[in-house]
DRENMIPA-410274 format. One record per residue (C-alpha): x, y, z; residue in one letter; residue number from 1. Coordinates in steps of 0.25 Angstrom, whole numbers, padded with zeros to 4 digits. Layout:
DRENMIPA-410274
{site {X; Y; Z}; A; NUM},
...
end
This chain:
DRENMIPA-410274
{site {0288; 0468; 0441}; X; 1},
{site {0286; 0479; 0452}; X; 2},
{site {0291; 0493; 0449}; X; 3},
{site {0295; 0502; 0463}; X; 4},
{site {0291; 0515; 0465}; X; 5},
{site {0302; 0520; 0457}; X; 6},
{site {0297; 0512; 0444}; X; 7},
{site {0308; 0504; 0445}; X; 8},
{site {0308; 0490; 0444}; X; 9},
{site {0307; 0479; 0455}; X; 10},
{site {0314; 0466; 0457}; X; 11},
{site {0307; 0452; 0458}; X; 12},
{site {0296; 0454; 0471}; X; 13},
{site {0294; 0443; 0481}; X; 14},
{site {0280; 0440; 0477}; X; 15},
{site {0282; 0440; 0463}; X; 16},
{site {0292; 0430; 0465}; X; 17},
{site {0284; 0422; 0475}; X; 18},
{site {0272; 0422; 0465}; X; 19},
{site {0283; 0415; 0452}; X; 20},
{site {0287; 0407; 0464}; X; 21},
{site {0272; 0401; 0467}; X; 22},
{site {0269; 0401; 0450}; X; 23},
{site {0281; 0392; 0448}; X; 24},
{site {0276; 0382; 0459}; X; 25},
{site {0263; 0381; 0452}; X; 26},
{site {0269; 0379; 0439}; X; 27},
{site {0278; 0367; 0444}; X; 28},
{site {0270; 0360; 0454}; X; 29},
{site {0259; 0362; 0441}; X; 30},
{site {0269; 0356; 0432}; X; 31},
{site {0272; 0344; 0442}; X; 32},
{site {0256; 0341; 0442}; X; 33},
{site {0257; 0339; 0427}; X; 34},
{site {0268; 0330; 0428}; X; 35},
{site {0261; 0317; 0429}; X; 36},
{site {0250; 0320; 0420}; X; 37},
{site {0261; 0322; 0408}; X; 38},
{site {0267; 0311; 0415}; X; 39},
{site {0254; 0301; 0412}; X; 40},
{site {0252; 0306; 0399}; X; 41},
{site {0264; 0304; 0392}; X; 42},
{site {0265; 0289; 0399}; X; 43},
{site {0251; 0287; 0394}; X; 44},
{site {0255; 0292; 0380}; X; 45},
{site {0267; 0282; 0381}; X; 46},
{site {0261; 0271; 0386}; X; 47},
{site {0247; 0271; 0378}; X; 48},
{site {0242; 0257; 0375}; X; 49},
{site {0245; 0254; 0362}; X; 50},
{site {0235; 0253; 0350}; X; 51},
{site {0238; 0240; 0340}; X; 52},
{site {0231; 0238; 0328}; X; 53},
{site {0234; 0225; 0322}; X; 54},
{site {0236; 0227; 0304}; X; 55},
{site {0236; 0217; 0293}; X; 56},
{site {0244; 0223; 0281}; X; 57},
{site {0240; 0217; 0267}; X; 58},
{site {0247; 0215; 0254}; X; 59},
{site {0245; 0229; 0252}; X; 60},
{site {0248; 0235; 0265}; X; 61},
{site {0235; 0238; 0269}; X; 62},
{site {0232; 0236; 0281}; X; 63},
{site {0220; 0231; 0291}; X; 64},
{site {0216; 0229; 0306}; X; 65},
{site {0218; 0216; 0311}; X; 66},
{site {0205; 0216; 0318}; X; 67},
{site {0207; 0199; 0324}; X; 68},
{site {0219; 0190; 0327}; X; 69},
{site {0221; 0178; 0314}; X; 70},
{site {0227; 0167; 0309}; X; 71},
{site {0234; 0156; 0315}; X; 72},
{site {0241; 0150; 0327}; X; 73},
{site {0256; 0149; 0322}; X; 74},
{site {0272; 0154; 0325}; X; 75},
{site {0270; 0168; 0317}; X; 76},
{site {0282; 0176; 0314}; X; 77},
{site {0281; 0191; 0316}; X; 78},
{site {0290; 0203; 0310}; X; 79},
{site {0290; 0218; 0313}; X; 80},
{site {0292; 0223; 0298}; X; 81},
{site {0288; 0237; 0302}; X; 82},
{site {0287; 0247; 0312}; X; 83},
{site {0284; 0262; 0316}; X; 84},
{site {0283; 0268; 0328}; X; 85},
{site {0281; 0281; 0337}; X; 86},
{site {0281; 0274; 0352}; X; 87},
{site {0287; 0263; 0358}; X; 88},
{site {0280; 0249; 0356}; X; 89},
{site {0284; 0235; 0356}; X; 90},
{site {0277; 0222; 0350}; X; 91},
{site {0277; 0209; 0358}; X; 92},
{site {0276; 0194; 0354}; X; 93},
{site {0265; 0184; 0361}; X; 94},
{site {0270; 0172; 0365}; X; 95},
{site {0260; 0165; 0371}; X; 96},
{site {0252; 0172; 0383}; X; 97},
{site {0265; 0176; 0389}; X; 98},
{site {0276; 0178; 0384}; X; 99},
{site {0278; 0189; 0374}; X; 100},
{site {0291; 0195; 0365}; X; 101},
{site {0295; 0209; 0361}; X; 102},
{site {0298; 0209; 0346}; X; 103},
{site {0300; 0225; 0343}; X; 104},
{site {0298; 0237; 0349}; X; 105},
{site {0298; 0251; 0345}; X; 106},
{site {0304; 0262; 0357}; X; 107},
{site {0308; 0274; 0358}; X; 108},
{site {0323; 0279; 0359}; X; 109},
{site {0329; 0290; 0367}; X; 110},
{site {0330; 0300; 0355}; X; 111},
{site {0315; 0297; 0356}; X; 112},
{site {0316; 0290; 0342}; X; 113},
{site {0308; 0276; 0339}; X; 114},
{site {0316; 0262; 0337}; X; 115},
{site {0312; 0249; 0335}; X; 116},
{site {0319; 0236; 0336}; X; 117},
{site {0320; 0225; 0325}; X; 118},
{site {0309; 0222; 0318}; X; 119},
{site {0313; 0207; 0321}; X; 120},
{site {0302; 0194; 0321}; X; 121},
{site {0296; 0187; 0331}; X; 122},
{site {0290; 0170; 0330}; X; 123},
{site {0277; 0169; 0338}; X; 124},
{site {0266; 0159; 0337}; X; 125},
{site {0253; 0164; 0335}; X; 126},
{site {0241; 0161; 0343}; X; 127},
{site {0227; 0158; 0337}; X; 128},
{site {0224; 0171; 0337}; X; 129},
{site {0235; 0178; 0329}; X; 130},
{site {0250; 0184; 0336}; X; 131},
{site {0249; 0191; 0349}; X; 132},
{site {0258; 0202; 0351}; X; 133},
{site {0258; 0214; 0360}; X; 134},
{site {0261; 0230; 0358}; X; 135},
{site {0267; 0237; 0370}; X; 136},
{site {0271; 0250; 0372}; X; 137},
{site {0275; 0253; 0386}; X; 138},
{site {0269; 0246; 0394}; X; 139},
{site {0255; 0245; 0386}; X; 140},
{site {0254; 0233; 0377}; X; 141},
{site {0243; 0228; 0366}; X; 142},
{site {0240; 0213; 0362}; X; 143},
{site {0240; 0213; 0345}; X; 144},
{site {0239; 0200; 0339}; X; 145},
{site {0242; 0199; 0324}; X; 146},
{site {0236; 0189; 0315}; X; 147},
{site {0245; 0177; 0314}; X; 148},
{site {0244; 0176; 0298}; X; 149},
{site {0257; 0182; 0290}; X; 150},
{site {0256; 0194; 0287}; X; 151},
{site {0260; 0211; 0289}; X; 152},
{site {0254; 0217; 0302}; X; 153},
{site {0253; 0230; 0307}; X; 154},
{site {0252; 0234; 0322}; X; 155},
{site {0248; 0247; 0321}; X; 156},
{site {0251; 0255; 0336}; X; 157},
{site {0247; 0267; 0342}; X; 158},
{site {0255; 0267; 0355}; X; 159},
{site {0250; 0283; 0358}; X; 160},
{site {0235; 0278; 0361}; X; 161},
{site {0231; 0287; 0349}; X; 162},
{site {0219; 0276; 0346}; X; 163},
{site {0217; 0269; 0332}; X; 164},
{site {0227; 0271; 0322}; X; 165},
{site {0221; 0273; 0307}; X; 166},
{site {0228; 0261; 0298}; X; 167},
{site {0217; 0264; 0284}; X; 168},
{site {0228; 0274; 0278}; X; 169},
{site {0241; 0264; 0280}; X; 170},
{site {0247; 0253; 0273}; X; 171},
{site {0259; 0243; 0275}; X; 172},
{site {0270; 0248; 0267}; X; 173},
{site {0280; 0238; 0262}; X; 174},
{site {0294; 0241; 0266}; X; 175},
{site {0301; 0244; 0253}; X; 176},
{site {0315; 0252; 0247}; X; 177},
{site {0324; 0253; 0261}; X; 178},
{site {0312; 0251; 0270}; X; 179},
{site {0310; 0235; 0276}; X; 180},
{site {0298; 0239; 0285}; X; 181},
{site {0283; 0238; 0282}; X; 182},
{site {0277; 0252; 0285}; X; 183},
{site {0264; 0258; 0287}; X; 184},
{site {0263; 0270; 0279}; X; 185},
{site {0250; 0278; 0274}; X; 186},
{site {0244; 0274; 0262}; X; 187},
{site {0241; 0286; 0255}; X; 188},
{site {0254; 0295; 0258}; X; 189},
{site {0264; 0284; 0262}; X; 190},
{site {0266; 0292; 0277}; X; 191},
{site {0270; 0282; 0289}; X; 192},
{site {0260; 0278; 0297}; X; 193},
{site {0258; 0287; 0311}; X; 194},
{site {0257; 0277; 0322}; X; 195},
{site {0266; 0264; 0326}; X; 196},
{site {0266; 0252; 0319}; X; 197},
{site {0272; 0238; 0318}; X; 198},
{site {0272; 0230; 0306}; X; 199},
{site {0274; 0215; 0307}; X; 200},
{site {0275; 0203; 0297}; X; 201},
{site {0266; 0191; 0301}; X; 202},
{site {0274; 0176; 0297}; X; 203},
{site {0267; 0163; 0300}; X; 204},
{site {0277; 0154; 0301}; X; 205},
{site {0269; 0140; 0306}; X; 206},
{site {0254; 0138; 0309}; X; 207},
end
């Protein structure tokens, strides 16, 4: 602020007003450049490609990579008996080369809080090389394929493109007192696990 002669104090001057005038300019047209960069990197966050491992949970609940596709050509049927999840993804049936069917998905309400639908069933007839199913979240999706041998599967899925997901420390926890889901929990403390998962029951029905 500008003092006159008199020591008194001046009111707002023209150049001082011209010079915030020309600073806010730069801050908005600066804020406008940054738009589409924050713009790409949340839809890029939002829309990573998936990362699926493919588990085999034994008696004991420990669990191992599915490194190959087994078993048997036959109609499997295939349960979701568990599920936890941080972003929208849904799971899809192959029936054939073609045609495919949606049988959960996880997503995210207005509140911003997760839901999922029933864990219902689905009948599919396995190729020679195990049941093919897909991930997708957005418009991103992963071929999985799951042993066609009856058994507890875990598809492990990181959906923020944070890279591999460390599986040593967890185990398949079996739903007990007003629980009825599987769960994976760490084998040491009991915590939930940190990343999304699916757990599905594995029925051949006919070979």
């Amino acid at each position: 602020m500008k003092l006159s002669k008199a020591g008194e104090a001046l009111g707002p001057q023209p150049c001082d007003e011209r010079r915030r005038s020309i600073f806010r300019w730069v801050a908005a047209v600066a804020g406008f450049g940054l738009l589409p960069q924050i713009v790409r990197s949340a839809v890029s966050r939002e829309a990573a490609v998936p990362a699926v491992r493919v588990l085999r949970a034994d008696e004991d609940g420990r669990l191992a990579v599915v490194r190959a596709a087994e078993g048997m050509s036959g109609t499997c049927r295939i349960r979701v008996c568990g599920a936890a999840s941080s972003l929208p993804f849904a799971l899809e049936a192959h029936y054939g080369d073609r045609n495919t069917h949606r049988f959960w998905h996880a997503w995210r309400e207005p509140d911003g809080v997760m839901a999922q639908s029933h864990h219902a069933a689905v009948t599919c007839h396995a190729q020679s090389d195990g049941l093919r199913m897909s991930v997708r979240s957005g418009a991103k999706k992963v071929p999985v394929t799951i042993p066609a041998e009856s058994g507890r599967y875990v598809l492990a899925i990181d959906t923020a493109g944070r890279g591999a997901m460390s599986i040593a420390s967890y185990r398949l926890r079996e739903p007990g007192g007003d629980c009825r889901e599987y769960a994976l929990a760490c084998r040491s403390t009991q915590a939930a696990a940190g990343f999304s998962y699916v757990v599905l029951t594995v029925e051949l029905l006919a070979a």
